[in-house]
ChimeraX commands (.cxc) that place a marker at each C-alpha (Angstrom):
marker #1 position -8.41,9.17,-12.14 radius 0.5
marker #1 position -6.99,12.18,-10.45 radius 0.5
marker #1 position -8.63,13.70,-7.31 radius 0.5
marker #1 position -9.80,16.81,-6.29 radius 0.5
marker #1 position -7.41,18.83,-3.60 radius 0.5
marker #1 position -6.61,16.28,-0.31 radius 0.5
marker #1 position -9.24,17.47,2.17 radius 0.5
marker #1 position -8.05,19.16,5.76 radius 0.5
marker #1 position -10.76,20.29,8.10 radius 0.5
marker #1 position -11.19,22.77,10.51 radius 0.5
marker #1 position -13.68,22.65,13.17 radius 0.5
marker #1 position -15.61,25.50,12.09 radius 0.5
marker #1 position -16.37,23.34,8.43 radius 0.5
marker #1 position -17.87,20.34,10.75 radius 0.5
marker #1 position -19.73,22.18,13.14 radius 0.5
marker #1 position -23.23,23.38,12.49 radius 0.5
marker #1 position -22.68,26.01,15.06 radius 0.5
marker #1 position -19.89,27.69,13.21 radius 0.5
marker #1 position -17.98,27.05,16.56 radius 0.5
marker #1 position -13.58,28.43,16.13 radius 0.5
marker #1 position -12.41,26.54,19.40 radius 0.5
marker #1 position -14.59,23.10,20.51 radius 0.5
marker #1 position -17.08,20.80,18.58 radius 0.5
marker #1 position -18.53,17.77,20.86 radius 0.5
marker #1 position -20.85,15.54,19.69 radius 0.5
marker #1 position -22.20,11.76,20.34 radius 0.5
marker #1 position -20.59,10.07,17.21 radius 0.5
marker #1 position -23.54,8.27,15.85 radius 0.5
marker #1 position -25.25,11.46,14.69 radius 0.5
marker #1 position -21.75,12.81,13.55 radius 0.5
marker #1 position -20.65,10.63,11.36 radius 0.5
marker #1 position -24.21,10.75,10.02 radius 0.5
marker #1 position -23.93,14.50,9.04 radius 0.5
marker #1 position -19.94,14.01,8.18 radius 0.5
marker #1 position -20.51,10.64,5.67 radius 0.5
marker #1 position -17.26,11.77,3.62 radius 0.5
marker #1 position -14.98,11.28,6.79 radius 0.5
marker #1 position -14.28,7.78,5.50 radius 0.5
marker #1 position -11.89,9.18,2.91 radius 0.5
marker #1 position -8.20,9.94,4.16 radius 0.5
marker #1 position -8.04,13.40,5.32 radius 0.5
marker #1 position -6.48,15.58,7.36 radius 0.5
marker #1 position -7.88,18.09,10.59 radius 0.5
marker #1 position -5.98,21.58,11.91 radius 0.5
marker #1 position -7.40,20.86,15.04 radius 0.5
marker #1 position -6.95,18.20,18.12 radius 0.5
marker #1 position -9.60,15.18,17.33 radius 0.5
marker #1 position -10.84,12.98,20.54 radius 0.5
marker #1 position -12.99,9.72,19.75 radius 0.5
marker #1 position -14.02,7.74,22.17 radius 0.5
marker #1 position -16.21,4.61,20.91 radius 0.5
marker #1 position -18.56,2.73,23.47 radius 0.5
marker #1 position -20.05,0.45,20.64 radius 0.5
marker #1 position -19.39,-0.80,16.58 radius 0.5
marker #1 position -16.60,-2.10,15.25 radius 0.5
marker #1 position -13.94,-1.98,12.31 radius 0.5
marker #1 position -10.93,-0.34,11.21 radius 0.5
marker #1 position -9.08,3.01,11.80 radius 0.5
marker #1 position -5.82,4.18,10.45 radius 0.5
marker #1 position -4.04,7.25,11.34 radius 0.5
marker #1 position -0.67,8.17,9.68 radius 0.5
marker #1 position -0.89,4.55,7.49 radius 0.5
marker #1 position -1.04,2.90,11.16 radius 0.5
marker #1 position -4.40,0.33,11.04 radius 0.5
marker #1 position -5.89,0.08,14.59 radius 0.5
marker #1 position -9.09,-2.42,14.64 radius 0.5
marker #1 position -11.69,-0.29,16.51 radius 0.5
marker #1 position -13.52,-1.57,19.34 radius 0.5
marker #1 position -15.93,-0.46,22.27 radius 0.5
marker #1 position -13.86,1.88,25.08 radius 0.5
marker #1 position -11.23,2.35,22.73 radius 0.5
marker #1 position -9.87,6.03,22.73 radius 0.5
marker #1 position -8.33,7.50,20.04 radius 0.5
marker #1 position -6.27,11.10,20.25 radius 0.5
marker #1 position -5.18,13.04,17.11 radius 0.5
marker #1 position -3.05,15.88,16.95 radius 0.5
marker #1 position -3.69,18.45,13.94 radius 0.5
marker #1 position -2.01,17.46,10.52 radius 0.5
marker #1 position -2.23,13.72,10.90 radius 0.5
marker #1 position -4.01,11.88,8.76 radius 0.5
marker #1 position -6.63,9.56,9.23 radius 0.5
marker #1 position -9.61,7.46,7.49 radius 0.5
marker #1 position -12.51,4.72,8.83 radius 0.5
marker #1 position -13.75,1.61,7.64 radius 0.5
marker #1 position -16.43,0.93,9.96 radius 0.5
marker #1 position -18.46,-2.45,10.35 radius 0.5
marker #1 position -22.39,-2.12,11.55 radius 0.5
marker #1 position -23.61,0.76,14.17 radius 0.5
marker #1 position -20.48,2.90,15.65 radius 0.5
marker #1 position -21.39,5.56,18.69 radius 0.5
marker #1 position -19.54,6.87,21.01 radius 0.5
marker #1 position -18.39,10.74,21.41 radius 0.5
marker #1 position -15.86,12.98,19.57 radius 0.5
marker #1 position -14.61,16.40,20.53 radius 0.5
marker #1 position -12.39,18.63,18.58 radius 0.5
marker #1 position -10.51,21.41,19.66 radius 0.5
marker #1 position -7.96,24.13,18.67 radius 0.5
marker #1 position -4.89,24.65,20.08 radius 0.5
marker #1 position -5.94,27.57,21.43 radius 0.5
marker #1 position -9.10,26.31,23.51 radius 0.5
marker #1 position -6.63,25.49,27.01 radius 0.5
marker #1 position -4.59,28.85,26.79 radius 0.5
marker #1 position -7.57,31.04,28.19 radius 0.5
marker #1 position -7.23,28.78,31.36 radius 0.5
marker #1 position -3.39,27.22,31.56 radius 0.5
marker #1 position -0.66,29.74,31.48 radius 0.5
marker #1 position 1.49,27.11,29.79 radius 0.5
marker #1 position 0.82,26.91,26.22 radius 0.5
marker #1 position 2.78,23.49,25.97 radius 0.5
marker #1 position 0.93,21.47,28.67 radius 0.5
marker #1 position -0.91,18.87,26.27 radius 0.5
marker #1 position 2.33,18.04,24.80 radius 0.5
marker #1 position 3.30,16.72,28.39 radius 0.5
marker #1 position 0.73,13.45,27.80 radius 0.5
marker #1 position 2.24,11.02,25.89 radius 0.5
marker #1 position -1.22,10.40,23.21 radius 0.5
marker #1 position -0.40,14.26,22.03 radius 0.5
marker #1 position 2.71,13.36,20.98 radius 0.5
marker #1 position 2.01,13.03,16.89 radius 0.5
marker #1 position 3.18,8.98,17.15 radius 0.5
marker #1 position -0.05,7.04,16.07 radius 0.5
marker #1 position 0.88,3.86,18.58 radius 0.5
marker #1 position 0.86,6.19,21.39 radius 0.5
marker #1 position -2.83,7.75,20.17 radius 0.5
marker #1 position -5.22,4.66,20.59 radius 0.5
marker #1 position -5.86,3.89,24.32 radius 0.5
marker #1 position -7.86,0.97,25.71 radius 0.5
marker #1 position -9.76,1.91,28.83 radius 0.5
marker #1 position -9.61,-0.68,31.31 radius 0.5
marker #1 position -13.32,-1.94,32.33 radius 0.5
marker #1 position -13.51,-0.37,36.10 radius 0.5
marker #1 position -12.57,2.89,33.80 radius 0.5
marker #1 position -15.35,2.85,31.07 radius 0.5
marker #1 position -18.73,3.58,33.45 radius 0.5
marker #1 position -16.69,6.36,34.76 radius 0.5
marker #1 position -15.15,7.54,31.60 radius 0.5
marker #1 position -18.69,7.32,30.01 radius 0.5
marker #1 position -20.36,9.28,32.49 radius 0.5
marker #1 position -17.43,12.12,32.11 radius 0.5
marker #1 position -18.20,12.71,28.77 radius 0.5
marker #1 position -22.10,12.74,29.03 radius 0.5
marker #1 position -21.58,15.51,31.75 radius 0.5
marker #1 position -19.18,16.95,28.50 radius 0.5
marker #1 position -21.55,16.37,26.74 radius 0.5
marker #1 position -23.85,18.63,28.91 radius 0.5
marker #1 position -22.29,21.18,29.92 radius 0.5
marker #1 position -21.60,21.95,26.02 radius 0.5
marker #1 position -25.63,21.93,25.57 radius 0.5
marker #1 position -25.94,24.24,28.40 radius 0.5
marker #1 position -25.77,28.03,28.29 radius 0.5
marker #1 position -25.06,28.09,32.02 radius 0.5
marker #1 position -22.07,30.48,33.75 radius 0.5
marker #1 position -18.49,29.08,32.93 radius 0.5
marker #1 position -19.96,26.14,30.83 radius 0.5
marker #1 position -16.81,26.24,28.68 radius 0.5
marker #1 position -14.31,26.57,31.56 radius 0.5
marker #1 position -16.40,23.31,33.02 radius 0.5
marker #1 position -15.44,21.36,29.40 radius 0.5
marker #1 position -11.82,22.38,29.94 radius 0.5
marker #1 position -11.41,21.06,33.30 radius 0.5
marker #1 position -13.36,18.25,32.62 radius 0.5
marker #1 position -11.01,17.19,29.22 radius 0.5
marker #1 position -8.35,17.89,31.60 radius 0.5
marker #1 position -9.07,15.57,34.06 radius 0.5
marker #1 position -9.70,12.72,31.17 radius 0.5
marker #1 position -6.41,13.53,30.06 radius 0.5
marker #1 position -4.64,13.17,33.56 radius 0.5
marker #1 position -6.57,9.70,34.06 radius 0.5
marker #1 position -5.58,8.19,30.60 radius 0.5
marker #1 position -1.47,9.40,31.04 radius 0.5
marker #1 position -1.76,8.22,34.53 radius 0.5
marker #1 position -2.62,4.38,33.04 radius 0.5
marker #1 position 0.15,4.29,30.32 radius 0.5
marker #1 position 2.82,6.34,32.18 radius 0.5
marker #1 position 4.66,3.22,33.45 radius 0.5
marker #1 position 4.45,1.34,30.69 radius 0.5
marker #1 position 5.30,3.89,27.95 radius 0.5
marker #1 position 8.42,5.32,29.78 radius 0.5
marker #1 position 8.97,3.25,32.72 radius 0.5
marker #1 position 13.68,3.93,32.82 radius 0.5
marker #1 position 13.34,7.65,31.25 radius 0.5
marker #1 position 14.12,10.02,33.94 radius 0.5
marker #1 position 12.12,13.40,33.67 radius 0.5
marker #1 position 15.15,15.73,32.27 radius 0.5
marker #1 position 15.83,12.78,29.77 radius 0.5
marker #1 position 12.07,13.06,28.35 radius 0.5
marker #1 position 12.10,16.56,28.22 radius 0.5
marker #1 position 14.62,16.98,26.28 radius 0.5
marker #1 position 14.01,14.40,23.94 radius 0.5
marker #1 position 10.60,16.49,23.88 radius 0.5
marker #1 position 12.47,19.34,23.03 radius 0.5
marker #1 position 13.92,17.60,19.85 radius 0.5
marker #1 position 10.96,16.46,18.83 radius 0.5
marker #1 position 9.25,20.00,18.65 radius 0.5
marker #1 position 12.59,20.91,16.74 radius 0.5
marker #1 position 12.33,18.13,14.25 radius 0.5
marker #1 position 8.32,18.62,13.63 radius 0.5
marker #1 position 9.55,22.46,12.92 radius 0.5
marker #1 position 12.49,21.73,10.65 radius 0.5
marker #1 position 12.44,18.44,9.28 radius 0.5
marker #1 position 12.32,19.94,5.56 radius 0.5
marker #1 position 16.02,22.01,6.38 radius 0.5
marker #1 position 17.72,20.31,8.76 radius 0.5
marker #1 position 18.24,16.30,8.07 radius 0.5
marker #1 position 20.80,15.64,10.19 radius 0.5
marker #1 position 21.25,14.59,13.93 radius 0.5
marker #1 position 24.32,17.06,14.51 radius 0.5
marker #1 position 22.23,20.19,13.34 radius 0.5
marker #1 position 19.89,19.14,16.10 radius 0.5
marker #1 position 22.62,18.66,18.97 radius 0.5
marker #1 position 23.76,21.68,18.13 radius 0.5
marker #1 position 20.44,23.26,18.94 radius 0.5
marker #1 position 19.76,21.72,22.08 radius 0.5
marker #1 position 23.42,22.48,23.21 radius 0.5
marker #1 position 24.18,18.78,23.06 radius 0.5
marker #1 position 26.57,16.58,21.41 radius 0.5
marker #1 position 25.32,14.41,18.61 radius 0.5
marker #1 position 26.31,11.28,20.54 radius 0.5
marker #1 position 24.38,12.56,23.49 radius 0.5
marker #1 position 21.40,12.84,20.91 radius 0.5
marker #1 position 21.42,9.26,19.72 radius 0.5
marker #1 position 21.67,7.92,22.99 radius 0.5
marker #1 position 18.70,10.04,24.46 radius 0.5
marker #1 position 16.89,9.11,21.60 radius 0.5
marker #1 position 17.53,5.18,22.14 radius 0.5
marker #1 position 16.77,5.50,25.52 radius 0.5
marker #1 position 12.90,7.07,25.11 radius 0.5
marker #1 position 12.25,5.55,21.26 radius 0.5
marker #1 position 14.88,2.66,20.82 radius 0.5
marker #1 position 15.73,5.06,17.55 radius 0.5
marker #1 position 18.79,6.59,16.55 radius 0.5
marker #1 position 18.13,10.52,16.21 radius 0.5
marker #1 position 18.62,10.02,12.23 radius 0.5
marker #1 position 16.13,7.41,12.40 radius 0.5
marker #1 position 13.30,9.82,14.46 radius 0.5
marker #1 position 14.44,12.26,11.63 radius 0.5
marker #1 position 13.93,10.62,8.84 radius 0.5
marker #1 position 10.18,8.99,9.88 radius 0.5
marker #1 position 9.27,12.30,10.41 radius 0.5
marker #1 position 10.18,13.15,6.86 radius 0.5
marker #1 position 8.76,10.05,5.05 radius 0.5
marker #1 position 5.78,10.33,7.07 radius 0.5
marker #1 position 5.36,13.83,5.95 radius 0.5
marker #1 position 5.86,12.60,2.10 radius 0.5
marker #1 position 3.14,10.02,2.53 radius 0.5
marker #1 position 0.80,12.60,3.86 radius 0.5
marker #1 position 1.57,14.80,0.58 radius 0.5
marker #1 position 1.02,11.65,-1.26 radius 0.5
marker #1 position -2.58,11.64,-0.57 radius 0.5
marker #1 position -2.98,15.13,-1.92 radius 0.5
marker #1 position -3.53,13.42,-5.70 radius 0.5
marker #1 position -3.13,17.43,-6.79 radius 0.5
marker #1 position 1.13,17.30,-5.99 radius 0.5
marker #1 position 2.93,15.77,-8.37 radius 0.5
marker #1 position 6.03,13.86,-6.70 radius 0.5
marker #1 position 8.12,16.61,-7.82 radius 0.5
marker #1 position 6.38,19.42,-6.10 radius 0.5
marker #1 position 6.11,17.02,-2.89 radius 0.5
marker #1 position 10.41,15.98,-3.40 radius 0.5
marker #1 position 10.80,20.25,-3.94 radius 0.5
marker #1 position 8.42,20.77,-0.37 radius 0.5
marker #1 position 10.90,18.37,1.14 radius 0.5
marker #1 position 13.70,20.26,0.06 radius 0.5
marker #1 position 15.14,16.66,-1.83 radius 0.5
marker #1 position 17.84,17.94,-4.81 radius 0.5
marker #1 position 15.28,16.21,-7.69 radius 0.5
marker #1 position 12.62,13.99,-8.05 radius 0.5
marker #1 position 14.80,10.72,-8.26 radius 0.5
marker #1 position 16.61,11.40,-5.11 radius 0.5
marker #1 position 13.41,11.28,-3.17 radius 0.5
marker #1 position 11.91,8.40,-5.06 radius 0.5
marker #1 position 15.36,6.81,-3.40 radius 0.5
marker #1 position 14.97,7.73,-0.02 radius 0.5
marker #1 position 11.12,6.64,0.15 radius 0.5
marker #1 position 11.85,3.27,-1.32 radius 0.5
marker #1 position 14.86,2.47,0.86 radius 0.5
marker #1 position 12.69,3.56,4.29 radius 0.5
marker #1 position 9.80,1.97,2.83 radius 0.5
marker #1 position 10.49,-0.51,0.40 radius 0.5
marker #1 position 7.83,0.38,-1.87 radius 0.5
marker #1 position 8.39,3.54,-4.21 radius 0.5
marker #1 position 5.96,6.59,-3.64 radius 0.5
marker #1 position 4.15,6.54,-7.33 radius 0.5
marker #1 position 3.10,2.94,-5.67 radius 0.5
marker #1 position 2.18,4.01,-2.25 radius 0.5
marker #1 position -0.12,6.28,-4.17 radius 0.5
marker #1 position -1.55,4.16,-6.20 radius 0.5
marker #1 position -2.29,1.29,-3.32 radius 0.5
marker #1 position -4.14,3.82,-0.58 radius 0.5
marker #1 position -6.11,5.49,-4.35 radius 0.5
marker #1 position -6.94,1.70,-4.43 radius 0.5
marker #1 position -7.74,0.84,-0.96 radius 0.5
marker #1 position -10.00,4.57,-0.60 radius 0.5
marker #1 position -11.82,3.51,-3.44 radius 0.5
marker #1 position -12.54,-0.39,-2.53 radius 0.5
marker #1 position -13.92,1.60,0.90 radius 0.5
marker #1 position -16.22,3.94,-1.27 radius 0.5
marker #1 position -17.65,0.94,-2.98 radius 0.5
marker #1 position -18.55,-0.87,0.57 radius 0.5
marker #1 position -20.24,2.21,1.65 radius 0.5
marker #1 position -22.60,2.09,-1.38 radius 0.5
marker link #1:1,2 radius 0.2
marker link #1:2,3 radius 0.2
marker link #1:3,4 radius 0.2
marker link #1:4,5 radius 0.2
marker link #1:5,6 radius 0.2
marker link #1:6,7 radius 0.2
marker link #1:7,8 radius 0.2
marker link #1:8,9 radius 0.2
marker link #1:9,10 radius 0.2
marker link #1:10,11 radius 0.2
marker link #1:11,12 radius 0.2
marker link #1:12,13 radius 0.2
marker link #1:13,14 radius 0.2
marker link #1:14,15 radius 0.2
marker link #1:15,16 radius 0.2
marker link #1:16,17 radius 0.2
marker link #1:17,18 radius 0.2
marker link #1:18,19 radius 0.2
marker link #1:19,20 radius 0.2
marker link #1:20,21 radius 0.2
marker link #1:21,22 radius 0.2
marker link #1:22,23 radius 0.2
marker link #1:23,24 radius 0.2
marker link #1:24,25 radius 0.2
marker link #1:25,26 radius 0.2
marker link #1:26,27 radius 0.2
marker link #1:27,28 radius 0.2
marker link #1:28,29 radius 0.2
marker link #1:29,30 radius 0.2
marker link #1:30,31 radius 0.2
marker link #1:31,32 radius 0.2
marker link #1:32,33 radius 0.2
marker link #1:33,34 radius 0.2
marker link #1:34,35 radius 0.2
marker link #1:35,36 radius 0.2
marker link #1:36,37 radius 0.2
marker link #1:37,38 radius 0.2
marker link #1:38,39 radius 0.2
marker link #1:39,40 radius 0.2
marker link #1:40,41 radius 0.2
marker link #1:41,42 radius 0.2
marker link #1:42,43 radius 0.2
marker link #1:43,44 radius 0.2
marker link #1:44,45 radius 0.2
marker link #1:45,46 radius 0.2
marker link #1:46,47 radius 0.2
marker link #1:47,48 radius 0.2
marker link #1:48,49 radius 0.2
marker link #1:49,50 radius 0.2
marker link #1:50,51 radius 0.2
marker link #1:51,52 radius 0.2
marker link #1:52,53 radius 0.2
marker link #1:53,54 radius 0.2
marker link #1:54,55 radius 0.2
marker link #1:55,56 radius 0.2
marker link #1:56,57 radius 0.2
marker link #1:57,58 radius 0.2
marker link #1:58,59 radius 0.2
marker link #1:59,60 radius 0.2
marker link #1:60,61 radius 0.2
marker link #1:61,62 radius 0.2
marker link #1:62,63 radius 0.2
marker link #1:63,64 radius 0.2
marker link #1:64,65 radius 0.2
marker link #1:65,66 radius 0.2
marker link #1:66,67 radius 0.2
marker link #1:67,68 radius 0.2
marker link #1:68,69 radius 0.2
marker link #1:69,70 radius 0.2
marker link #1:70,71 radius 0.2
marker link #1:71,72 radius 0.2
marker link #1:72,73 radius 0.2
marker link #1:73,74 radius 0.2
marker link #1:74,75 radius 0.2
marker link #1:75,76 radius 0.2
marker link #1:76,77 radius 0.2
marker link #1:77,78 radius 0.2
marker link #1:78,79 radius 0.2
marker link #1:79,80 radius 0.2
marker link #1:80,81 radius 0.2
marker link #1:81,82 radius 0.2
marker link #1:82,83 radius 0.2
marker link #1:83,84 radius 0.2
marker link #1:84,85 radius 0.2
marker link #1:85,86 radius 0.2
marker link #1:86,87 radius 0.2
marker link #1:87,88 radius 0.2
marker link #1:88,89 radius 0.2
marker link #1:89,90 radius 0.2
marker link #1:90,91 radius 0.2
marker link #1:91,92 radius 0.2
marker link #1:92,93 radius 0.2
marker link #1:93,94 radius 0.2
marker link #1:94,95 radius 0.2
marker link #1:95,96 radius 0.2
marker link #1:96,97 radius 0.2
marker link #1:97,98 radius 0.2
marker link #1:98,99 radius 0.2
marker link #1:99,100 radius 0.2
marker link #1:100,101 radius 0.2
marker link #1:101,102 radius 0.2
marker link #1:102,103 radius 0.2
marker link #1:103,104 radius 0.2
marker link #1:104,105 radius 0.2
marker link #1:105,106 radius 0.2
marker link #1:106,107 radius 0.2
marker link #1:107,108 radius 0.2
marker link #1:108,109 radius 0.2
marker link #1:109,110 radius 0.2
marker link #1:110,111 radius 0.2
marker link #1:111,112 radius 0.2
marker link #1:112,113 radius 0.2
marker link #1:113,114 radius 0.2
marker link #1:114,115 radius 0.2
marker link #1:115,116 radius 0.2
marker link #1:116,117 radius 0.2
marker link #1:117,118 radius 0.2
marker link #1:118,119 radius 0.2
marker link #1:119,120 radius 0.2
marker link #1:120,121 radius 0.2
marker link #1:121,122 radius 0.2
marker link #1:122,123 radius 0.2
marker link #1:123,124 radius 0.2
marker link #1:124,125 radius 0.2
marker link #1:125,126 radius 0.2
marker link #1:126,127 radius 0.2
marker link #1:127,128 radius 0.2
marker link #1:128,129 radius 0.2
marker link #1:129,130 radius 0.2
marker link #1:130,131 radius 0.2
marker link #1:131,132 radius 0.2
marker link #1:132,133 radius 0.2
marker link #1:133,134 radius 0.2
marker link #1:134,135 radius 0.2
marker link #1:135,136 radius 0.2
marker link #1:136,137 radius 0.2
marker link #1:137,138 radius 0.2
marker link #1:138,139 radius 0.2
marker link #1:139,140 radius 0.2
marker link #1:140,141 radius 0.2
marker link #1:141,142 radius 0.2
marker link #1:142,143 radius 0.2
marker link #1:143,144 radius 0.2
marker link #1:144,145 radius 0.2
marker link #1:145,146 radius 0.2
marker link #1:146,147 radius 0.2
marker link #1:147,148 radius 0.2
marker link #1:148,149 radius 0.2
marker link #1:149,150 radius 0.2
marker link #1:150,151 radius 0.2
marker link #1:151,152 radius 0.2
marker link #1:152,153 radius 0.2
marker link #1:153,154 radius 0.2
marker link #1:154,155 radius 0.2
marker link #1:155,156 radius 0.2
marker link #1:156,157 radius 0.2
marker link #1:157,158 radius 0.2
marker link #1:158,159 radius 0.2
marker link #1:159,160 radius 0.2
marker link #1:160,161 radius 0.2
marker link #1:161,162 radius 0.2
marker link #1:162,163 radius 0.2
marker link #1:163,164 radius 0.2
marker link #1:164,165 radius 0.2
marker link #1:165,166 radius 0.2
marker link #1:166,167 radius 0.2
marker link #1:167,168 radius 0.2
marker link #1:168,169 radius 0.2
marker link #1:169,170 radius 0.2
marker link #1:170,171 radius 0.2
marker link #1:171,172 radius 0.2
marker link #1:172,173 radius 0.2
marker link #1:173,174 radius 0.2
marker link #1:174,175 radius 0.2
marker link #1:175,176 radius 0.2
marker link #1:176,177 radius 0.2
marker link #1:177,178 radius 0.2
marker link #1:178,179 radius 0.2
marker link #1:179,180 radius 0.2
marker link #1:180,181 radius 0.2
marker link #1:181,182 radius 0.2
marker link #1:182,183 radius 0.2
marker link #1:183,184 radius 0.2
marker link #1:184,185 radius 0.2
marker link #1:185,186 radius 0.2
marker link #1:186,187 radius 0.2
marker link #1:187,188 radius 0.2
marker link #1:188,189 radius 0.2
marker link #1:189,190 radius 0.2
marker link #1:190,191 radius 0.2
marker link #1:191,192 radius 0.2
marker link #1:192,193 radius 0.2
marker link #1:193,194 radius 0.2
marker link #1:194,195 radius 0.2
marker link #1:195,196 radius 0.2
marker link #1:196,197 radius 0.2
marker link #1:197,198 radius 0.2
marker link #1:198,199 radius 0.2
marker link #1:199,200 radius 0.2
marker link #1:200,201 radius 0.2
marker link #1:201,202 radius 0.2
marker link #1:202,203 radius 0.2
marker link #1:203,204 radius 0.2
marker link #1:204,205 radius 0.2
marker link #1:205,206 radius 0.2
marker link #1:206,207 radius 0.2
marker link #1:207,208 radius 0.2
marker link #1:208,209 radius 0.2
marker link #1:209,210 radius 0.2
marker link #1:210,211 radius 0.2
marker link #1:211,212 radius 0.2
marker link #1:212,213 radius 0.2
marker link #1:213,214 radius 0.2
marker link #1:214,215 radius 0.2
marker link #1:215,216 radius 0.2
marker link #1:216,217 radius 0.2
marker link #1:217,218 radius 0.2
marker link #1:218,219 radius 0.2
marker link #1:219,220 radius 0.2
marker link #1:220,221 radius 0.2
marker link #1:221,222 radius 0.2
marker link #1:222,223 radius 0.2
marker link #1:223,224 radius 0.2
marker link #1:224,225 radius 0.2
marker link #1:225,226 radius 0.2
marker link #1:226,227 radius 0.2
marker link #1:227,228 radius 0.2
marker link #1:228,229 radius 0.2
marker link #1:229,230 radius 0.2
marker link #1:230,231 radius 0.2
marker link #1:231,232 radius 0.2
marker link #1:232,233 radius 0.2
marker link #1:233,234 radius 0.2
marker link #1:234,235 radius 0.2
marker link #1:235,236 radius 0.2
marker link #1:236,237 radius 0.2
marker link #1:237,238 radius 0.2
marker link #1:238,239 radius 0.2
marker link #1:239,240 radius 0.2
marker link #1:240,241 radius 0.2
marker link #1:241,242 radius 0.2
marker link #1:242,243 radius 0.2
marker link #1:243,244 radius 0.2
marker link #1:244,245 radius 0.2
marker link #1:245,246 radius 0.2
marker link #1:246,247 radius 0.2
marker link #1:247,248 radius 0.2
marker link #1:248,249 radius 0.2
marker link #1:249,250 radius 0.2
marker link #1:250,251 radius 0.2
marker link #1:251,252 radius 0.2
marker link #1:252,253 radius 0.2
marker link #1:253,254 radius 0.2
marker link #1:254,255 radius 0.2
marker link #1:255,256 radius 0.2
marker link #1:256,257 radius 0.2
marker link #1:257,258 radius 0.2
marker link #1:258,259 radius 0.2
marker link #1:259,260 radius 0.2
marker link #1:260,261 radius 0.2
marker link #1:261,262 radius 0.2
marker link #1:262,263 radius 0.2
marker link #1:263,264 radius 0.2
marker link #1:264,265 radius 0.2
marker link #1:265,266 radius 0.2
marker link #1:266,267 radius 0.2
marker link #1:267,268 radius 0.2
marker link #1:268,269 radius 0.2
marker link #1:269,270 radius 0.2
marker link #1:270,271 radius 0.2
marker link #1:271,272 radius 0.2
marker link #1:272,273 radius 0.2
marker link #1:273,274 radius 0.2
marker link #1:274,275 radius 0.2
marker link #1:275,276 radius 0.2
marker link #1:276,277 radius 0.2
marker link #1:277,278 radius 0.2
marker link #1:278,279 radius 0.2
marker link #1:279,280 radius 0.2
marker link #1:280,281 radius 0.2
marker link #1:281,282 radius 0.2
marker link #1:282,283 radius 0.2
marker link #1:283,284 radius 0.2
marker link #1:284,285 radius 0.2
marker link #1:285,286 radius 0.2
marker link #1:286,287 radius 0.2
marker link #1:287,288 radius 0.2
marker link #1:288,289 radius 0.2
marker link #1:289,290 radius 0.2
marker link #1:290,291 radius 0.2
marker link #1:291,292 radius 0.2
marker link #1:292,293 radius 0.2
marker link #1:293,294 radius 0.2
marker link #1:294,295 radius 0.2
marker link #1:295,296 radius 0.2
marker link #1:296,297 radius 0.2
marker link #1:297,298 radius 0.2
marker link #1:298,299 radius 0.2
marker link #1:299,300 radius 0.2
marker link #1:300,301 radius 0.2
view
């Protein structure tokens, strides 16, 4: 059976407030209102959970994390993502558009900086260590707050507040995400990733990259080695298949249209690529997550 058109949110659809730039909510009562977020879909805004109780599943890009109380979970927009939870969840979520910091920070790149903004969903879930949660928790209730409150600089108070939860959670994974990468070495590699996420669909080789960041393409691979163990074609072509498997769950693009987005020559020539990268083809990728959405639908009944 063929779906309707692969839902993407923006905050102002979720928010009863009609609200452009920030939506924060205790998650109990939002996933009450927002029932259909179980499905696989995607946001065009940043998406902060933070659970304190429940249990289950979560997947973001195809990644399955099993959720669990004081787990944190950032998304950046265009991933996509889907629950399967198991009893009572809570906890808090706040979304927010890319535009919410720039009113305070002069630099319009500064979440990209934290390593959970950085689009790879094993650097998105964070466990908070347990002399972290009663502060953490009592954070977001003052969040939580200041977002009820119509008082003088209430949303300059959220910002700064986010901002220092942001600062905290880098500060506990800094060593152990990067602990050899020296600062120009990161930034660069930074720097390619921001050109790959813009060009993925043109440009499909490493040397088209190096060339951009005034590099060699030897320079590339081992840059990319050191911060992902990857070679650059490898960081390249993730980015690509993981872009074809979120145009897989828009049932509404035929795997033509979704080879043509990609800028593949024809329809077989993709079907190759996906296969080799992921060892299924992407008519069966399809068909398994059409599966697995619908086994969810019928638990939820």
């Amino acid at each position: 059976m063929k779906k309707s058109t692969f839902p993407v949110y923006d905050i102002a659809t979720l928010s009863d407030f009609k609200q452009e730039d920030i939506q924060i909510s205790r998650f109990a009562p939002y996933l009450e209102v927002h029932p259909n977020l179980h499905s696989p879909h995607k946001h065009s805004f940043y998406h902060l959970v933070l659970f304190t109780e429940g249990g289950g599943s979560h997947a973001i890009d195809f990644n399955s994390f099993k959720v669990k109380p004081f787990q944190v979970y950032f998304m950046i927009p265009g991933q996509v993502h889907s629950w399967s939870f198991e009893g009572h969840v809570d906890g808090y979520v706040i979304n927010f558009s890319g535009q919410f910091f720039q009113s305070l920070l002069l630099n319009p790149d500064y979440l990209e900086q934290f390593a959970f903004f950085d689009g790879i969903a094993e650097n998105a879930v964070v466990d908070l260590p347990e002399e972290m949660q009663n502060e953490v928790r009592a954070l977001f209730e003052r969040i939580v707050s200041e977002s009820e409150s119509i008082g003088p600089l209430s949303a300059d108070m959220v910002k700064t507040l986010l901002l220092q939860f942001f600062i905290s959670v880098s500060r506990l994974g800094i060593q152990q995400i990067r602990p050899s990468v020296s600062t120009y070495n990161y930034t660069l590699f930074k720097s390619f990733q921001r050109l790959v996420e813009k060009n993925f669909a043109t440009l499909k080789l490493p040397r088209d990259y190096a060339a951009l960041l005034y590099i060699t393409p030897n320079h590339l691979n081992a840059l990319c080695n050191e911060v992902m163990n990857l070679s650059a074609g490898e960081v390249i072509r993730n980015r690509i298949v993981l872009e074809a498997k979120r145009l897989l769950m828009n049932f509404d693009l035929s795997i033509s249209e979704i080879a043509y987005r990609l800028n593949f020559q024809d329809n077989s020539y993709f079907t190759k690529f996906f296969k080799k990268l992921e060892n299924i083809g992407p008519e069966e990728f399809r068909k398994h997550f059409n599966i697995k959405d619908h086994e969810n639908n019928t638990k939820l009944k």
